[in-house]
N, C-alpha and C positions, 0 to 999 in steps of 0.2 A: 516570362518563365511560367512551365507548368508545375513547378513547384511552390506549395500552399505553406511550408515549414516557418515558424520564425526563426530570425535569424540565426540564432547560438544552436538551432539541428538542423539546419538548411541543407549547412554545408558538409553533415553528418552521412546524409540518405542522398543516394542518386537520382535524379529527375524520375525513373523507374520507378522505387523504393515510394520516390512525394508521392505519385500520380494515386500510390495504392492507399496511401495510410492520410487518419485524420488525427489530427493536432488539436489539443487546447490546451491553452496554455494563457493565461490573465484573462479570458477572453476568446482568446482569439478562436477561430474557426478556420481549418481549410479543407476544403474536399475538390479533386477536380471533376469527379463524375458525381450528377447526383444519382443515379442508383446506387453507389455504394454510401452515400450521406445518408440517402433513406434506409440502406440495409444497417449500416452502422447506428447513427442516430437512434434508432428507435431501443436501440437497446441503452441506452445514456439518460439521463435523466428524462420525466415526462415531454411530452411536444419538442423535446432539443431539435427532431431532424425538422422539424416546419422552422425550426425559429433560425437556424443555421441555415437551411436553402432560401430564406430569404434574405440573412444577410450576406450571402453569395450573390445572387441576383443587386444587393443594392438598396431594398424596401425595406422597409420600417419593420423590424423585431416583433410578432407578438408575444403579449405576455404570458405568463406561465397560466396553468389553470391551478385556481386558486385563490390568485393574486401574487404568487410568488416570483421574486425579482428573475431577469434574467442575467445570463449566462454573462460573468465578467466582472460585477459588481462586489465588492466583499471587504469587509476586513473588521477587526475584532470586536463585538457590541454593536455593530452595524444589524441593522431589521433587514437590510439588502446582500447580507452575507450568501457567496459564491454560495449556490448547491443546495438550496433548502430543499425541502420534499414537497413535490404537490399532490394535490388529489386527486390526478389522474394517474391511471397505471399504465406505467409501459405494455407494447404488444412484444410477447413471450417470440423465441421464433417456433418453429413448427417439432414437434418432436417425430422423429423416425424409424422406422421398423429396424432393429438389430441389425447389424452386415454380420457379417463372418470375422470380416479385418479392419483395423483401422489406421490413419495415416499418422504419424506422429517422428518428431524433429530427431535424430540420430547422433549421434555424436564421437568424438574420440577423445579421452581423459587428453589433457593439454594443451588440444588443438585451436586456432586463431578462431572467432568469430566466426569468420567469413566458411567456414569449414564445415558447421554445421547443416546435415540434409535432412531431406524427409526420407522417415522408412515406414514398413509396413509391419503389424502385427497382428494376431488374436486378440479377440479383447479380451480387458483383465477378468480371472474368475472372480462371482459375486457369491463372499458367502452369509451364510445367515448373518449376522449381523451388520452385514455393509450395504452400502447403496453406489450404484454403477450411474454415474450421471455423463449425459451427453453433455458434452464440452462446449460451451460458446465461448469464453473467453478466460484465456489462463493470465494469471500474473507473471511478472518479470523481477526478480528479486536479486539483490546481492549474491544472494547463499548460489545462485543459477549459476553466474559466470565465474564463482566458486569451485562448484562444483565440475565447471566444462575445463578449466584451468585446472584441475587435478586434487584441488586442495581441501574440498569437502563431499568425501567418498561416501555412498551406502556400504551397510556393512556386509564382510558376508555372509552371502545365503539370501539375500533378498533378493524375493520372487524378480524375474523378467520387468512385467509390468511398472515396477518401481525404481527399475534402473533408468530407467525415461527422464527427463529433466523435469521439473518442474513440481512445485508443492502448494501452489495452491488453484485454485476455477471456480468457475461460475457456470449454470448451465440450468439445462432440465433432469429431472430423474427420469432416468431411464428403465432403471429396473429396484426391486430391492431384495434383502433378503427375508427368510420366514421369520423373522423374529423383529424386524422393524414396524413399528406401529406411529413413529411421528411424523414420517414423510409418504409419500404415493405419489406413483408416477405421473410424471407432469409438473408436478411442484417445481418450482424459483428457488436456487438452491446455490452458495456460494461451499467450499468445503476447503477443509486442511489435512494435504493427504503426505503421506511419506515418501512421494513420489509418482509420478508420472502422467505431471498437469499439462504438459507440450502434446497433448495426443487429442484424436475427436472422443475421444471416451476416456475417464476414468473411473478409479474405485476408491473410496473412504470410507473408514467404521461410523456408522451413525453419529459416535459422539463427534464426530469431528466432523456432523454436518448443520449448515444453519440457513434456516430460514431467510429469504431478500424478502424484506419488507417491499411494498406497492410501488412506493414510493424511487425505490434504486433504478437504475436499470441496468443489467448486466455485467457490463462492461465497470461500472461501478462495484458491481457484489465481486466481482475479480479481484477486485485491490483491498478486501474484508478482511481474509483468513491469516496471513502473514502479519500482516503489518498490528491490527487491532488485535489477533490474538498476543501478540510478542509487548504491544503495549500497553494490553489489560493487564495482565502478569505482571511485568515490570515496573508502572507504575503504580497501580494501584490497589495491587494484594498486600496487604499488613507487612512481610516478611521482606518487602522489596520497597517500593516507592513510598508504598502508604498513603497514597492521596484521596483517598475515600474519607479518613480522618482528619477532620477541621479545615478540608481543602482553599478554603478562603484567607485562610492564616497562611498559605505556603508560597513561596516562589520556587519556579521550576525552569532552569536550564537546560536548553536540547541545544547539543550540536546537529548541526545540517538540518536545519527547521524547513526547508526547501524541497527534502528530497521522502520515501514514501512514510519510513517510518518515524525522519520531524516532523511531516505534516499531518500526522495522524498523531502523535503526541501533544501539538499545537489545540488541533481540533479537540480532544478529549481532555484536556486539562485545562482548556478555556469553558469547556461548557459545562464542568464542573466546580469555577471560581476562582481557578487557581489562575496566581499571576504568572504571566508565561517570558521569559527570555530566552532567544536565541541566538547562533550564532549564526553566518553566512559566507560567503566568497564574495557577494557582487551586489549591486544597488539593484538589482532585476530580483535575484533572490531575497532580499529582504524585503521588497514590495509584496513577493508572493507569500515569505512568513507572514508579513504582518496579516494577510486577505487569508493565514491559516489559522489565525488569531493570537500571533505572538503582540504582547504589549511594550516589546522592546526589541528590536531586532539590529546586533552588531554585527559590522562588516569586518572579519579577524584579519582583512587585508591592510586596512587602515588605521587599527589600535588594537591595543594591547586587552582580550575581552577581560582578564583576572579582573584589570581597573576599571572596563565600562559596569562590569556584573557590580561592583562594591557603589560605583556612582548610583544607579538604577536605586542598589537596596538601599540605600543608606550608612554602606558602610557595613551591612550585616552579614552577604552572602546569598547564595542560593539556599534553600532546604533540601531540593530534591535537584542532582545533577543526570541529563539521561546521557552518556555517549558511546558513541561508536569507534571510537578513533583509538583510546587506549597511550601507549609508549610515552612520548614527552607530556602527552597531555594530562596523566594522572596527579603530578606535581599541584600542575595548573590548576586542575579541578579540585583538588582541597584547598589552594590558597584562593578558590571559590568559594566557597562552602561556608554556609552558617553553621553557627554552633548548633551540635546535634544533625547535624545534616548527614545525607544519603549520598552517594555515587551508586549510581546504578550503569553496569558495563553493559554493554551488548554486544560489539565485536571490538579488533583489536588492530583496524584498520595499519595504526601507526605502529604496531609491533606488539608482542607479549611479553616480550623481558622488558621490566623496569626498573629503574632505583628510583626512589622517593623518601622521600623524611619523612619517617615516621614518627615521629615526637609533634611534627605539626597535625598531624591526623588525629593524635592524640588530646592535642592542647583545644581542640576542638569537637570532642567529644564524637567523632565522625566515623562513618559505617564505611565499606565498601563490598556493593553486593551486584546480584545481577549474574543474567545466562540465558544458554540459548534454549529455543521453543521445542527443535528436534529431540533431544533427549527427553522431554518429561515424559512421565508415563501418560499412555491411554486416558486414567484417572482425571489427573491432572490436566490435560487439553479438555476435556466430557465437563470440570470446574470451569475452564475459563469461557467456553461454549455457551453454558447455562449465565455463566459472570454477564455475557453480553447482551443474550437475550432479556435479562432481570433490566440492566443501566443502558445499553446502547441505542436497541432497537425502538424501544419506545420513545427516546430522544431524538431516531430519524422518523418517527412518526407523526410527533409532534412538531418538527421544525425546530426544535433547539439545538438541533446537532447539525451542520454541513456534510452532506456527504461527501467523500471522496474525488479529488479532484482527478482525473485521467490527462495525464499530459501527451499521449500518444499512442495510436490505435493498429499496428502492423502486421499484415499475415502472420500464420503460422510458419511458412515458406521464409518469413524473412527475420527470422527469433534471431539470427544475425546480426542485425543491424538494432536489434533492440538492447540487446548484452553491448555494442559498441558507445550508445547514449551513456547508460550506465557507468562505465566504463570510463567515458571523456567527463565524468562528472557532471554532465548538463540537465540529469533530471531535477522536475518541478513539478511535484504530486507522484504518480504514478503511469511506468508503461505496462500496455498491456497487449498480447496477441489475441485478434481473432480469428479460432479455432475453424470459422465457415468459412473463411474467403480462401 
């Protein structure tokens, strides 16, 4: 077969679909052309596309520059943890003179996956305050197939260009406005936009734009803006998680430790001390929590997690619970919970109306807090921007942080088939489109 997928997206993507897109996933590697390994690859972490066409061909891995472990290896307190930074920097791709128009993914509120096309437009205006960056790789998020599903709308009155799917990218600056002085064009630029990441071009206000350290490569700084913004917030602002505060004193509960924004909560509150449990569907998924630095990783197929969480602490609970699921789960999640402890919501997967006992919430001196990234103001994203820059970027500079795992690398043409992964539940890290092929 010329399909490179492991098995659980194999049978997802059409031999078609394999031959275009690159996979990783524990390890793994598949590309069937190497010109798109070398075009891909080089935007992935440093030397990924040498170290990847050689083990396509068969021969022996070399190592990262540095000394930094390769591509596969990882798990919590490990020196050989997936994804470290090395001192070589990725090769940018090439930035391009302005078109007129650009191509970008189409859609119709409701419409199946497979429905989504490409269309043509202007590109977005750039006004003073904002920066127009050429698109190399956008993210793929929940809120996406949300949104194409009918159920998380812009509002009205918002401009064309942000009716476009997608909210977050990766790219070059392409342009900026009169009043931006921290970016110029050509700059390595990952951003959080209100809309309209599925395109070869978008537009974000400065604060909502952030520097890719050397160390990233692209396709990496795609999987930045969503996930790290929603989990700097959540967990670690005073008024939410808290875990800036005595972090080494806490344990922290993530459901779906597996998929972009468990794996990004694993990663960030391991390489702040905190002890991490998660939850999971499958023994493939808990290997990949554990290599995202969860210290406990439960399969909720096989026991009861309320009891595994209480065995782990000793009987104490969680401090900080992160979930997405919401309905039956909220019960669960206090008779998780340490005294004095947090729930922090973020979606409401399993529904929005609940009953819970309140008197246990109580008896347990316990918060419940948490919300989404979309609504806050300007202000408030320009804080958790600057939040990242201050704790994150210098931790992938250093090497004490894992970058972002990419589970799958799929044309823009085919944002398709990327909402369907999603969708079947089979992501592990993050998918992403790229915007050139």
């Amino acid at each position: 077969s010329d399909s490179f997928c492991p098995p659980d997206t194999s049978r997802m993507l059409s031999p078609r679909h394999a031959r275009k897109s690159l996979v990783l996933c524990g390890g793994f590697v598949g590309l069937s052309t190497g010109l798109q390994l070398q075009r891909i690859g080089r935007h992935l972490a440093p030397n990924f596309g040498r170290r990847a066409a050689s083990g396509l061909r068969g021969g022996a891995a070399p190592s990262r520059a540095g000394g930094a472990p390769p591509v596969g290896r990882s798990h919590a307190g490990d020196a050989t943890r997936l994804g470290m930074c090395s001192a070589a920097a990725p090769t940018p791709p090439d930035l391009r003179p302005l078109p007129a128009t650009m191509r970008h993914v189409t859609y119709t509120p409701g419409c199946p996956a497979n429905e989504m096309t490409l269309g043509e437009s202007p590109l977005p205006p750039v006004g003073e305050n904002d920066v127009l960056i050429q698109v190399a790789y956008s993210g793929v998020g929940g809120t996406d197939f949300a949104q194409r599903k009918g159920n998380f709308n812009p509002k009205p009155g918002t401009p064309p260009h942000q009716l476009i799917m997608g909210l977050e990218v990766s790219g070059l600056v392409a342009k900026v406005g009169t009043n931006v002085e921290d970016f110029k064009q050509g700059d390595r630029v990952a951003a959080l936009l209100y809309g309209g990441g599925y395109a070869q071009y978008a537009v974000a206000p400065k604060e909502q734009v952030l520097e890719i350290p050397e160390c990233l490569g692209l396709a990496e700084g795609a999987c930045v803006p969503e996930n790290f913004w929603t989990v700097w917030a959540n967990l670690f602002e005073p008024a939410f998680g808290n875990l800036l505060e005595c972090p080494t004193d806490k344990t922290l509960l993530v459901h779906g430790g597996a998929g972009g924004i468990g794996s990004t909560a694993l990663r960030l509150a391991s390489a702040f001390g905190v002890r991490t449990i998660t939850t999971v569907s499958s023994e493939e998924k808990a290997a990949a929590a554990r290599r995202f630095g969860a210290d406990v990783a439960i399969d909720y197929t096989q026991c009861d997690f309320v009891e595994a969480v209480k065995e782990a602490t000793d009987g104490r609970g969680a401090d900080v619970v992160l979930c997405i699921l919401g309905g039956d789960y909220l019960q669960r999640n206090i008779d998780a919970l340490a005294p004095h402890g947090r729930i922090v919501q973020l979606g409401l997967r399993r529904g929005q109306h609940v009953t819970f006992d309140y008197k246990s919430l109580l008896h347990k001196w316990g918060v419940i807090t948490g919300g989404h990234l979309r609504p806050r103001t300007l202000a408030q994203k320009h804080a958790m921007r600057n939040a990242l820059r201050e704790h994150v970027l210098p931790r992938w500079r250093e090497g004490t942080l894992p970058t972002p795992e990419v589970m799958c690398v799929l044309p823009l043409a085919e944002a398709g088939s990327a909402h369907t992964i999603l969708e079947e539940g089979k992501v592990v890290g993050k998918v992403v489109l790229d915007v050139m092929l």
